[in-house]
N, C-alpha and C positions, 0 to 999 in steps of 0.2 A: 327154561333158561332164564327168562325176566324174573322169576319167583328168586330162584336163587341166585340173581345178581342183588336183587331185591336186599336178602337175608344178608347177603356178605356187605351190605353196603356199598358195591359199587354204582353210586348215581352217576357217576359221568360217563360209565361205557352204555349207561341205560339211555342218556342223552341224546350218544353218537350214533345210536341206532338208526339208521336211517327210516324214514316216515313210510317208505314202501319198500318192500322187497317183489321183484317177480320170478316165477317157478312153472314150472311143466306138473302141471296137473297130474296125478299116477294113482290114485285111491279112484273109486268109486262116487266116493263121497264130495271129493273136490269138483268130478264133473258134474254131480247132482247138483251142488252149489252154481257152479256156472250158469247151467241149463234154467235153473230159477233163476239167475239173475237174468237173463238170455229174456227169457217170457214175461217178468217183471217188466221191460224194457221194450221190447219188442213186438210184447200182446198188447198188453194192457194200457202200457202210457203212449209208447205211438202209433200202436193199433196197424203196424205193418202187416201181422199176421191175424185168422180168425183164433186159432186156440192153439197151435204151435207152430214154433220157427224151424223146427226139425229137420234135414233132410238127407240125400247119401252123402255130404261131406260127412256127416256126423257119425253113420257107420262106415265109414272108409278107416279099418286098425292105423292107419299110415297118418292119419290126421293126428297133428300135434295140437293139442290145449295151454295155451299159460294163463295163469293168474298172477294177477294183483293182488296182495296181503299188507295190511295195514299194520302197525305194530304188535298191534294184540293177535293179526293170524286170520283176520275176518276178511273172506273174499271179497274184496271191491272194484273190481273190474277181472277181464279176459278176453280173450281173443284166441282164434282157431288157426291154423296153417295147414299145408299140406301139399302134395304133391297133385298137377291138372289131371284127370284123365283114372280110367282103368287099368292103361296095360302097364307097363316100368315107367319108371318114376327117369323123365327125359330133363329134369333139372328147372323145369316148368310148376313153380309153386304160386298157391294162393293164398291169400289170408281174405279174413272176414270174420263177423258177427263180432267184433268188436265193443264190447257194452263197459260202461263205467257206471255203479251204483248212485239213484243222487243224490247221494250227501257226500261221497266222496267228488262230485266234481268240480272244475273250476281248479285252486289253487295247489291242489297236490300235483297235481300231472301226472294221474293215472295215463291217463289215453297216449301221452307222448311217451311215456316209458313203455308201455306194452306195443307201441309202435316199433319202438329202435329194438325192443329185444324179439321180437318178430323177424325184423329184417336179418339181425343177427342169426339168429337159428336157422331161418330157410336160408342163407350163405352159408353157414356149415354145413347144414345137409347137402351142397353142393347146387344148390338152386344156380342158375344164372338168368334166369326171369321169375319175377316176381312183381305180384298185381292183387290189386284189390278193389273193390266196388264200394267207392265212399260217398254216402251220403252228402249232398250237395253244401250244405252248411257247413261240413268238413273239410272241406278242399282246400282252407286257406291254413288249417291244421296240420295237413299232411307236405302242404307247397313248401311250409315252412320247417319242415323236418328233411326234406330234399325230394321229394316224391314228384312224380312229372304225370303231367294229366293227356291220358291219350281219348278218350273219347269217351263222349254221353251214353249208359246203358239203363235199363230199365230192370227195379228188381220190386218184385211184391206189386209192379203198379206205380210203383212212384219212380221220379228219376232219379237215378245217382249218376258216378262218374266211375268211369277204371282209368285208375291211377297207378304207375308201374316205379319200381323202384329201383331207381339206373345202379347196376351191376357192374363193376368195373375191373373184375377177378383178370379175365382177359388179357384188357388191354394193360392193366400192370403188372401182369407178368411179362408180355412184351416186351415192355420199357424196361424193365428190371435188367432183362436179359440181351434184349438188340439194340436199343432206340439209339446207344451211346457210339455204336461202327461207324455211321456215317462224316459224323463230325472229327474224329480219331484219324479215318482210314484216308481221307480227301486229300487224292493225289497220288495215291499208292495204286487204284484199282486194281484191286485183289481177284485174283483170278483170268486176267487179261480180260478184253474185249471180249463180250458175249458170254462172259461166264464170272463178270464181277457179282462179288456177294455168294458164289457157288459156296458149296459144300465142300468142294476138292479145286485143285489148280492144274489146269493143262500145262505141262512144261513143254514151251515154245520147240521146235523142230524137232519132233519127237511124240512117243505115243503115250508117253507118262501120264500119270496125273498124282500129285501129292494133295497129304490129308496132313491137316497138322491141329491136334485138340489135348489142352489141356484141363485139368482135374483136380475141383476145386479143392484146393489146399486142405479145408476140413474135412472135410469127404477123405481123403485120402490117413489122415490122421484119425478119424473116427472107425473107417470102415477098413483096412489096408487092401483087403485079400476082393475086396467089391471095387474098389478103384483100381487095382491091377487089372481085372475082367473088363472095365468099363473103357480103360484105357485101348482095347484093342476091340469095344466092341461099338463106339463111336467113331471110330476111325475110320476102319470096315462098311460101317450104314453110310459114311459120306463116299466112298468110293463108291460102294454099289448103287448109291443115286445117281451116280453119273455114268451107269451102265461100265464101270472098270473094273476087272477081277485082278485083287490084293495079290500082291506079289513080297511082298517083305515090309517089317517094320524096324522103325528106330527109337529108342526111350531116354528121356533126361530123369533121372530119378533122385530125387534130395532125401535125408532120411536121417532121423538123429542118432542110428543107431546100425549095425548090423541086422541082428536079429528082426527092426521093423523094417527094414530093406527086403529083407526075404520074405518076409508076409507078402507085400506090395508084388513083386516078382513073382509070387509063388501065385498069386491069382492073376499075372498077365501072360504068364506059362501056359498055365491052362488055356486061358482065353484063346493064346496063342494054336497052341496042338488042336483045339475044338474044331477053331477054323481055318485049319491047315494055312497060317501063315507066319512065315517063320520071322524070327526076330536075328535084325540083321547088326545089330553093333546098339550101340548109344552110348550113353553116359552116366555113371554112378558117383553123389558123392554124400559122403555120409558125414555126422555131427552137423548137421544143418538141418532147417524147420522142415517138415515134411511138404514134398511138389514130387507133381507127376506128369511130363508130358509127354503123349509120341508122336512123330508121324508116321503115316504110312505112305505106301509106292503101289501104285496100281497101273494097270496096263487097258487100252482102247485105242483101237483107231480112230473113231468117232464120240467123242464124248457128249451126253446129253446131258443140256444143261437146266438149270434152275430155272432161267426166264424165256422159256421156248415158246410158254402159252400165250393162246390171243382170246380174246373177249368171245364166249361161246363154247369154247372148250371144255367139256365134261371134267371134274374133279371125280377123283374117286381115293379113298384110304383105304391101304392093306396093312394090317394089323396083326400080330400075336399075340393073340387074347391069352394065351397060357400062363399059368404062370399065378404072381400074385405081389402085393405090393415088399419089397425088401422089408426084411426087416428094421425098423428105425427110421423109413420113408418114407411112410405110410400119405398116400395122397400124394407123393411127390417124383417117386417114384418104382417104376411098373418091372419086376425082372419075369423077363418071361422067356429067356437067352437059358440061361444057366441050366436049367432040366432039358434042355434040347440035346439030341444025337447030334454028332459032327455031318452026318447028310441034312438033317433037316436045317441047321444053319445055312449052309453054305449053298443049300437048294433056293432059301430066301435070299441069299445075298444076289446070287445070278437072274433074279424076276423082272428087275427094271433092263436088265441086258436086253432077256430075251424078248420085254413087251415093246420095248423102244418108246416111250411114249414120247408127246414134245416136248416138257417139264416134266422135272422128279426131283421133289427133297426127301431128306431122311427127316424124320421128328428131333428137332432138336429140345434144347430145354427151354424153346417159348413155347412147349406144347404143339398140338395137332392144328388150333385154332391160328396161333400166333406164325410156325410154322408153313401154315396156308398164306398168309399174309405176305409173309418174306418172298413166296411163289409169286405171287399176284405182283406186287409191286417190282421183284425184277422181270415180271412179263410186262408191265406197264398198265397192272389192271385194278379190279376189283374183284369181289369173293365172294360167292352164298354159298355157306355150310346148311345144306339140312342136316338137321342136330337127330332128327329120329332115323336117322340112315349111318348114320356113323357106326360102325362094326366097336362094340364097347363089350370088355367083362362085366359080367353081372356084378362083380364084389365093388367096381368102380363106382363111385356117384360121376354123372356127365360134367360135371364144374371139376373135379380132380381129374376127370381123363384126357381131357378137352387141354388142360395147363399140366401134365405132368411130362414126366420123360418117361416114354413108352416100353422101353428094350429096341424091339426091332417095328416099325413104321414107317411108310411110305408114303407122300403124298405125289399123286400124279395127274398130270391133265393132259386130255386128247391120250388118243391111242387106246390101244386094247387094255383087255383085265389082265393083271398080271401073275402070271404062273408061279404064287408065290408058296408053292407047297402045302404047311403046315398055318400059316398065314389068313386073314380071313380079308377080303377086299370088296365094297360094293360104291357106286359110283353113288355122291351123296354134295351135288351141287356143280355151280360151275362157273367160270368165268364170267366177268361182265365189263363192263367200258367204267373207268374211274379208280378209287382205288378206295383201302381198305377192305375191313371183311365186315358181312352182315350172318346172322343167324337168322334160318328160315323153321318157322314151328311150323307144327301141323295144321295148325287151324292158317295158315298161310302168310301169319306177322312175321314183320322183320325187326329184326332189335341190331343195333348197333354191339360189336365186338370190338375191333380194332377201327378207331377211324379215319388212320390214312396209310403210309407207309410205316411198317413195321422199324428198319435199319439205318433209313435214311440216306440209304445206297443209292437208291432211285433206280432206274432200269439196267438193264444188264450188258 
């Protein structure tokens, strides 16, 4: 390409080339490249190793390589990534071996570009920790890129530092999705006493409970016949988290047209018949921007609510792993509803009935993580997710499953497992005294998630 911008004469696009580009290594060649520069570096000039730096990150297929390319193409630095461990990849990435050739260093900013584009790529693989072992001369490098220093390790014999690089996928999806209720809702308490911030609302002298969710405007324009299903299949997960079996729906439906009225209805028909619950009136009106909202009408005598847990109480998620990401949602969200029989829905929807725990949400769209959180703080608590206990599909990365919208998900604490059929549930953390949520790895660290109250509702 420079030859023949060269030939045509374009000097000014040869200009605006930028002095480095960085790339994921994919030839043979570019990691041979690396690997000398690795031992150039690491043998020879700082004499960390006797004759190679080599080791199982390097055969680990899952380890990602980038490079540094100078204008002309000539490898000048690189850095390795990947996911910790042997068994599945739990969102727990590392980087290292990090080297800048010297004459490239100093004023180009190798090492800080293949940092940021490091962090970058383990975030999209869905990492939600990420850590690195930086020589001690680099720490004021890394501090000043955002990098937070957790403690002195030893590597080759000499000291370095592991330096972790704050991940904050989580807590903003949270905010995206809750943080804004509490300052909105102040003075309405939504749900009455003992069930503000619920999922559903107990209607005063009576065994009611109403669900009311509506369906973001694009979504519904984008998707029609997936927003009609979702419309009766969020509705349904808030009742059955408070142990109430759906008894009838109502729909506000906006639509610019006839014909996209009937898509929209033709997938909350379904929805509807799947899970035996019928659609009881609403409202349609057409030549207006596309909106979708229903509620539902559920039945209990006892309703369980969202903030029943106390400090101590086992967490556990039940999940349907089935299924696979929607089309066009990919990461965002999980349909694992839609291929189900009408028994095995509605087998899950009755699971929180029959286990009765002391808290139960459904997975809303701050995810399972952010979702734990809303639990915790209207119990008046805190939260450790163990992250390697969480029931996930293989196809998910743990950073898309942790923040998506599930299909059908439960989060529950204290009480038994819950008989949720087709469902997969294992108890994976648990209450504590304070509030927000923490992730607990295996090796026994905790990383901050969410770090206070999710909605701002406060207890329940």
């Amino acid at each position: 390409m420079e030859d023949t911008l060269a030939l045509l004469g374009d000097r000014n696009t040869l200009r605006r080339r930028p002095a480095l580009r960085v790339e994921a290594a994919e030839r043979p060649a570019d990691l041979a490249a690396y690997h000398a520069l690795r031992t150039r570096v690491f043998v020879e000039e700082q004499r960390l190793f006797e004759r190679s730096d080599r080791d199982e990150r390097d055969r680990d297929p899952r380890t990602v390589v980038l490079l540094a390319r100078d204008r002309g193409g000539t490898v000048v630095g690189g850095v390795r990534l990947g996911p910790v461990g042997e068994g599945p990849d739990l969102g727990w990435w590392a980087g290292g071996r990090l080297v800048v050739h010297p004459a490239a260093r100093g004023a180009q900013g190798v090492a800080p570009a293949l940092i940021r584009a490091a962090c970058a790529r383990a975030e999209q693989a869905g990492a939600l920790r990420f850590e690195a072992t930086v020589q001690l001369r680099y720490e004021r490098l890394f501090a000043r890129l955002g990098w937070r220093r957790v403690r002195p390790v030893p590597v080759a014999g000499r000291p370095h530092l592991l330096m972790r690089w704050p991940i904050g996928r989580i807590a903003a999806q949270a905010a995206a999705t809750k943080s804004g209720l509490g300052p909105l809702l102040r003075g309405l308490a939504p749900g009455g006493a003992g069930f503000v911030g619920d999922d559903g609302a107990p209607v005063p002298d009576s065994d009611l409970v109403a669900a009311c969710d509506a369906i973001l405007p694009s979504m519904v324009e984008r998707d029609p016949e997936w927003a009609g299903w979702c419309s009766v299949l969020v509705n349904v997960n808030d009742l059955a988290a408070m142990g109430a079996e759906p008894v009838g729906l109502l729909d506000a439906l906006g639509a610019r047209d006839r014909s996209f009225a009937g898509r929209v209805l033709a997938g909350l028909r379904r929805a509807s018949e799947a899970y035996g619950v019928p659609v009881l009136g609403g409202h349609t009106q057409l030549g207006v921007p596309a909106s979708l909202a229903v509620t539902a009408l559920g039945r209990t005598a006892d309703p369980i609510p969202g903030g029943g847990g106390r400090p101590g109480n086992r967490v556990r998620v039940t999940a349907d792993l089935a299924g696979g990401w929607r089309r066009g949602y990919a990461g965002r969200q999980w349909d694992s509803t839609t291929g189900r029989s009408a028994p095995e829905l509605r087998g899950m929807l009755g699971s929180v009935a029959r286990a009765r725990p002391a808290a139960a949400k459904d997975v809303s769209m701050a995810g399972i993580a952010g979702t734990l959180g809303m639990l915790a703080e209207a119990s008046g608590c805190a939260a450790v997710l163990d992250v390697d206990r969480v029931p996930r599909p293989a196809a998910a990365s743990m950073g898309d499953w942790l923040t998506c919208f599930p299909g059908f998900a439960m989060i529950t604490a204290g009480g038994p497992r819950l008989p949720g059929g087709p469902a997969v549930g294992a108890e994976c953390g648990e209450l504590t005294a304070g509030s927000g949520v923490l992730l607990r790895w295996p090796d026994g660290e905790l990383t901050e998630a969410v770090a206070g109250g999710v909605t701002g509702l406060g207890t329940a």
